[in-house]
FIMITOR-905006 format. One record per residue (C-alpha): x, y, z negated. Coordinates in pm, 1 decimal. Each point is the difference from the previous one (the first is absolute). Layout:
{{X Y Z}}
...
END
This chain:
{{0.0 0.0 0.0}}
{{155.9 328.6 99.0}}
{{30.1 257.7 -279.5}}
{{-174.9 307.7 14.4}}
{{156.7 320.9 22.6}}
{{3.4 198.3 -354.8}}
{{-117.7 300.8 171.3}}
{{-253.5 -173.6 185.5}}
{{-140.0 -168.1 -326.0}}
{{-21.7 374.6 -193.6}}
{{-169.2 125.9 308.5}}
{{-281.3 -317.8 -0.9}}
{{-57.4 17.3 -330.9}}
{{-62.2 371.7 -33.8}}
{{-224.5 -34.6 308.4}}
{{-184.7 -295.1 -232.0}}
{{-28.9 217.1 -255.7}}
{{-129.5 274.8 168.0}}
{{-220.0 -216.2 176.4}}
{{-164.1 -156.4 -345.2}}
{{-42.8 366.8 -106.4}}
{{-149.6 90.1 291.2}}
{{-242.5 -304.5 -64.0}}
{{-47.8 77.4 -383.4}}
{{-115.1 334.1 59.0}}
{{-355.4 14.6 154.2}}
{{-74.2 -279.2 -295.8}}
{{92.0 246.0 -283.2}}
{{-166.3 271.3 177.5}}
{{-323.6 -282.3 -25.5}}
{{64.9 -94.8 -368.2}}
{{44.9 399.5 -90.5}}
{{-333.3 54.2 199.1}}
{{-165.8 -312.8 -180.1}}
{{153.7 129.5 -408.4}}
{{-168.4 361.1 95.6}}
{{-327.3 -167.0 120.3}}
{{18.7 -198.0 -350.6}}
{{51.0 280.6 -185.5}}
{{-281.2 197.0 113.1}}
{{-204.6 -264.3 -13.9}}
{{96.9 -94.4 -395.0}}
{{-42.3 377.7 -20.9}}
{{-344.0 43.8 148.8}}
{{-97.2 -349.9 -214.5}}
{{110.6 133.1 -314.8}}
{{-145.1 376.3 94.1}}
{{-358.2 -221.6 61.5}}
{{46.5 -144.2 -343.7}}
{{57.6 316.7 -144.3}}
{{-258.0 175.9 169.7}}
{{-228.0 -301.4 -81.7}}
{{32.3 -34.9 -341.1}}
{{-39.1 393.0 -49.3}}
{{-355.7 -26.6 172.4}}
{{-65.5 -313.3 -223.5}}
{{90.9 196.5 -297.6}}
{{-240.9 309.1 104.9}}
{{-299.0 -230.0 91.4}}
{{94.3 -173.6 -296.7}}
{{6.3 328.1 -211.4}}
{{-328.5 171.1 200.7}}
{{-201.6 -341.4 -100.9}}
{{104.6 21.9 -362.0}}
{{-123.0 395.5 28.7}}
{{-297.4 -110.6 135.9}}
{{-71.9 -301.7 -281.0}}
{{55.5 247.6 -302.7}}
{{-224.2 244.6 169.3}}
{{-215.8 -244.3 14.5}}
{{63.3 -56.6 -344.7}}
{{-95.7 335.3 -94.5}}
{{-288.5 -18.2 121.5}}
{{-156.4 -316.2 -189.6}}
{{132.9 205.0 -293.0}}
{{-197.5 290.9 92.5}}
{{-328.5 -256.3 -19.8}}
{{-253.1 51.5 -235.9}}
{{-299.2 -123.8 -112.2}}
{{-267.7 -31.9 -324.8}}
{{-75.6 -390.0 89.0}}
{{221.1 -258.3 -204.0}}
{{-77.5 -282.8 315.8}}
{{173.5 241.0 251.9}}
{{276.4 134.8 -206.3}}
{{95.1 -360.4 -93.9}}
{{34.5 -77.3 367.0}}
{{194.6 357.9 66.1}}
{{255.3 -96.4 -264.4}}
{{50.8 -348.1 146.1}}
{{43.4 158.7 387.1}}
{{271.1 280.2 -262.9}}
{{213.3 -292.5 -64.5}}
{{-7.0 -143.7 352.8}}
{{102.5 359.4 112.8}}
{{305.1 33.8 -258.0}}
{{116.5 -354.6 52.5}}
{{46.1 62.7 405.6}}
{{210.6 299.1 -129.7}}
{{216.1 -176.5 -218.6}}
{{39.0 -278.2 279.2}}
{{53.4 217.6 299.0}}
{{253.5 200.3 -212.7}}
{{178.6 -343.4 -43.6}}
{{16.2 -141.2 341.7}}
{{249.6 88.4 279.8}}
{{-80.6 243.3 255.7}}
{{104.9 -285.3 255.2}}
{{-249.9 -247.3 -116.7}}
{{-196.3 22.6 285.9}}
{{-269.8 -275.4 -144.7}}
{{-45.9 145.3 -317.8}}
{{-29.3 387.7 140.1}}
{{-305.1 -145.2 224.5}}
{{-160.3 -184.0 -285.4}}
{{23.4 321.5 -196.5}}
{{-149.7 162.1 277.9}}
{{-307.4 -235.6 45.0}}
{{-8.4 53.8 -400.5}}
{{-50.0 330.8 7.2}}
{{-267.1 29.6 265.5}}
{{-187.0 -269.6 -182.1}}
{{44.7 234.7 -357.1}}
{{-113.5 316.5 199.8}}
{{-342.2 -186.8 126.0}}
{{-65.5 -74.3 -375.3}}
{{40.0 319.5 -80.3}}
{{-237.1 104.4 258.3}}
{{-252.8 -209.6 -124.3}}
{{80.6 138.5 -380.1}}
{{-83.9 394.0 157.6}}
{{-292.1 -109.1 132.5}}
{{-139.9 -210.9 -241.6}}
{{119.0 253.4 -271.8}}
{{-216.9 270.1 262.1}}
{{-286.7 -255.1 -27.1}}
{{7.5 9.0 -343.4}}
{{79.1 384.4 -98.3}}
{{-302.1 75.3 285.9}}
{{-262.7 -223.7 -215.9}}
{{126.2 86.6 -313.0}}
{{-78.0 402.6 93.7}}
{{-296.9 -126.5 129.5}}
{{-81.1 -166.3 -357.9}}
{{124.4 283.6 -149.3}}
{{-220.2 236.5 120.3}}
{{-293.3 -276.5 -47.4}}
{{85.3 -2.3 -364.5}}
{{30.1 372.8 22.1}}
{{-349.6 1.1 70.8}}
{{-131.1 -230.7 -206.7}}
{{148.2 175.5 -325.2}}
{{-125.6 354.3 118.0}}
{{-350.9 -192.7 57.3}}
{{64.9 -161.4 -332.6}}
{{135.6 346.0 -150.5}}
{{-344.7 142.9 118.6}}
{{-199.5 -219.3 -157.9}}
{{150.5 6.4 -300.3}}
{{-35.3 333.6 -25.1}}
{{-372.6 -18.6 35.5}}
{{-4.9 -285.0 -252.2}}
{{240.8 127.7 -245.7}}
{{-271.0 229.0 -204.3}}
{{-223.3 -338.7 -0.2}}
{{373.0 -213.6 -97.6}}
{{33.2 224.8 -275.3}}
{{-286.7 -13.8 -169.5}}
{{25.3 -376.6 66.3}}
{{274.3 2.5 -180.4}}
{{-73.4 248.1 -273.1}}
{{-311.8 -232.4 -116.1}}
{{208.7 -361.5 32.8}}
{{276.9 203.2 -200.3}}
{{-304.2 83.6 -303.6}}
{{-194.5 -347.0 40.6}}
{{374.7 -138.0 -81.7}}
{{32.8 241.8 -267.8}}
{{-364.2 -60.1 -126.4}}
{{25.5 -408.9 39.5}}
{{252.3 21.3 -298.9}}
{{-120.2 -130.8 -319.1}}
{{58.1 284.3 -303.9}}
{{-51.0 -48.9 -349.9}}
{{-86.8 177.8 -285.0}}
{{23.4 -4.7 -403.5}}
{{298.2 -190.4 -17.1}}
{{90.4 -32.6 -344.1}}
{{287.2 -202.2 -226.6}}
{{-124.0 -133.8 -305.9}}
{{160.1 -178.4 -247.1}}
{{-187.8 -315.2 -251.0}}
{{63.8 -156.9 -287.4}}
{{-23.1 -346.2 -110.6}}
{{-329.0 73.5 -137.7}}
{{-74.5 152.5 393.7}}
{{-59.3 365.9 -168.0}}
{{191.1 307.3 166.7}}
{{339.4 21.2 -164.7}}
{{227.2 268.1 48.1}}
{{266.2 -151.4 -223.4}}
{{247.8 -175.4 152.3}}
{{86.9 -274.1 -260.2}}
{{-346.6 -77.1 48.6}}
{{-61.5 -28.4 359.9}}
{{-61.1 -370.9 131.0}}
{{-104.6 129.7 375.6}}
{{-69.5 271.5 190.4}}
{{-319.5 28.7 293.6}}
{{27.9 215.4 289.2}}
{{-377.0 135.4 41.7}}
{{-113.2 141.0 342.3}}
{{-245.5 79.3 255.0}}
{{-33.7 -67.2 349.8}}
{{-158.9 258.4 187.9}}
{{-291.5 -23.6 208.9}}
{{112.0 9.4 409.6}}
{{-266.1 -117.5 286.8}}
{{331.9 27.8 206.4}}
{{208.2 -211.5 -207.7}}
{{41.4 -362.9 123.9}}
{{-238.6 -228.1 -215.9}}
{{100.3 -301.0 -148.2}}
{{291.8 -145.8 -227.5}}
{{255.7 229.1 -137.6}}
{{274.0 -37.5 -221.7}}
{{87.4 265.9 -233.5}}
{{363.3 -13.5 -122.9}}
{{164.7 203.7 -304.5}}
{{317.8 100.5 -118.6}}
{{65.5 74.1 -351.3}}
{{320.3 141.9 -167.0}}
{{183.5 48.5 -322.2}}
{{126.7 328.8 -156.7}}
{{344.7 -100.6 172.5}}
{{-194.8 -88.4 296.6}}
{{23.8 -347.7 11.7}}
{{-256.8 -191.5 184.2}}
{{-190.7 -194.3 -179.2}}
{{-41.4 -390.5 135.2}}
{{-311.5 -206.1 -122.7}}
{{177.6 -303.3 168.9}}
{{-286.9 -31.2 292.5}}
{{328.1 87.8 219.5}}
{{-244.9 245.2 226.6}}
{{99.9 187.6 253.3}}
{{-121.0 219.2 285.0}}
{{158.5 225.5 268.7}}
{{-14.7 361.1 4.3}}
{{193.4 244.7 284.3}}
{{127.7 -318.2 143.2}}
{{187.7 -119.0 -326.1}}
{{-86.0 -286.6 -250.5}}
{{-108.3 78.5 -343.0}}
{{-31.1 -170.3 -311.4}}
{{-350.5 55.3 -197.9}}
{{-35.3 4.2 -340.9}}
{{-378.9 -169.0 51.7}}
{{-199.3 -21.3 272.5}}
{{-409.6 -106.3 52.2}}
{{-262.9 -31.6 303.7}}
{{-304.5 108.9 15.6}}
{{-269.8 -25.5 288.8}}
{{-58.6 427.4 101.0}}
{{-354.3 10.3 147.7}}
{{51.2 405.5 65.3}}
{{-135.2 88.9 -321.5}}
{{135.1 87.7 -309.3}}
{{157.1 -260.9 -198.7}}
{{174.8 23.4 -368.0}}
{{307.1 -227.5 -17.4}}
{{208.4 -105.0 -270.3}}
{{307.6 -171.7 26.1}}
{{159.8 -87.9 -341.6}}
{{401.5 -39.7 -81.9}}
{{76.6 -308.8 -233.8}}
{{308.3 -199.6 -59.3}}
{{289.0 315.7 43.2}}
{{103.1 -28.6 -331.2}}
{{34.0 228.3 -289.2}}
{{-113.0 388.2 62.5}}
{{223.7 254.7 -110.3}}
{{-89.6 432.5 -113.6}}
{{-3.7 182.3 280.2}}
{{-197.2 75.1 355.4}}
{{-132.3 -265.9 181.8}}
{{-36.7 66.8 377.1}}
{{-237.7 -163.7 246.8}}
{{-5.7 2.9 379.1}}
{{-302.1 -150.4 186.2}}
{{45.5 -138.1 362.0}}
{{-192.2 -145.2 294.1}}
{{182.8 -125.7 340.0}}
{{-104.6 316.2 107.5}}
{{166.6 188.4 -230.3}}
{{15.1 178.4 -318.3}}
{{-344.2 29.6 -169.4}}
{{162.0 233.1 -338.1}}
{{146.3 -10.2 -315.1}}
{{-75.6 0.7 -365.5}}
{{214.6 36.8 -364.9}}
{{-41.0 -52.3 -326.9}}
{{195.4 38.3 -308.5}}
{{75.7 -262.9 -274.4}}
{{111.1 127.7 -345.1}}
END
């Protein structure tokens, strides 16, 4: 094999390499072209995201606007009827928990943006239906109103014209009350001896009668009455007989010293009721209060030397 000339072989090998240069070129100039085209695309992609998210984040931010205005105004509803306002403050607590849920969820969370959409239109027809059954209501309860309005000026008016007639109504119940009340009269505290004389000395005195009379009332209520009484000691000690009676007067028990029932036929009747069994009497004043369940019929003393 003949050997090649040195200068020869520089020459060939520089026109090789200039040759694979020449060949390398137009395919950089074709990757350069292809890593700009990449780059604007990755930058147009990630400008899209950008942009994308940002509208996400303002629809995201107009809906939640739009939910607590909608909140607002269920809080603004009002009404005087328990059944309604039970249902308002159960559509309330829907309302606030879509707030706290929308205010929790990602902008990009496409699914759960449109549920919270179809949420809210459902929460706004509800509260259309509260206005206008609220309006229902308000419009008959005016409509009542005035009604009633009516009826107590109609009312009004005839009272007026029956109040002179109401009064004297009222005026005679008021004195056949007052006049149905059995009085009495003479009531006297006596005190006997052993040998049943009137004895005015103490050491003496084996009982005591409480003497009275019934008056005479054709508007009293005929029939059985019991007549209680109440007898004290110069400290004001009640005497007890041991009969353990008892009757109420102003709504409180009281103890009674003696007590005895007669049949009242609306005429005068003397009654005696007699205190045994106290024990020994002592000097001083004796005091004696006489009682029906209608009340306090007098009182009586006597003195014991």
């Amino acid at each position: 094999m003949e050997k090649e000339d040195p200068l020869m072989r520089i020459e060939r090998e520089e026109r090789e390499k200039k040759e694979r240069g020449a060949s390398l070129k137009p395919i950089m100039w074709v990757l350069a072209v292809i890593a700009i085209a990449l780059g604007a695309v990755l930058a147009y992609v990630w400008s899209s995201k950008n942009s994308l998210v940002k509208d996400l984040e303002i629809d995201k931010q107009q809906l939640t606007e739009q939910i607590v205005s909608l909140q607002g105004d269920y809080e603004s509803l009002s009404t005087d009827y328990d059944s309604v306002n039970a249902q308002l403050d159960s559509s309330k607590e829907e309302v606030a928990q879509l707030v706290e849920r929308i205010k929790k969820t990602d902008a990009t969370n496409r699914v759960k943006m449109r549920q919270y959409e179809k949420e809210l239109g459902t929460l706004r027809s509800i509260m259309r239906g509260y206005v206008k059954q609220i309006d229902s209501l308000n419009t008959l309860n005016k409509k009542l109103t005035v009604q009633a309005a009516n009826a107590r000026r109609e009312a009004a008016e005839a009272n007026t014209r029956n109040a002179e007639l109401n009064e004297q109504v009222t005026a005679l119940t008021e004195k056949v009350a007052v006049g149905a009340v059995i009085k009495a009269r003479s009531i006297s505290l006596v005190a006997y001896g052993a040998s049943g004389k009137v004895m005015d000395r103490s050491s003496r005195v084996t009982q005591m009668v409480v003497n009275l009379t019934l008056a005479e009332n054709e508007l009293a209520e005929t029939g059985p009455v019991r007549i209680y009484v109440r007898v004290k000691d110069p400290e004001g000690i009640l005497l007890m007989d041991g009969s353990g009676a008892s009757f109420s007067y102003d709504g409180e028990a009281m103890p009674a010293t003696a007590s005895r029932e007669i049949d009242y036929n609306g005429k005068d009747v003397d009654v005696s009721i007699y205190v045994n069994n106290t024990g020994e009497f002592t000097k001083g004043i004796y005091t004696a209060e006489v009682y029906t369940v209608q009340g306090r019929l007098g009182k009586a003393e006597t003195m014991l030397r």
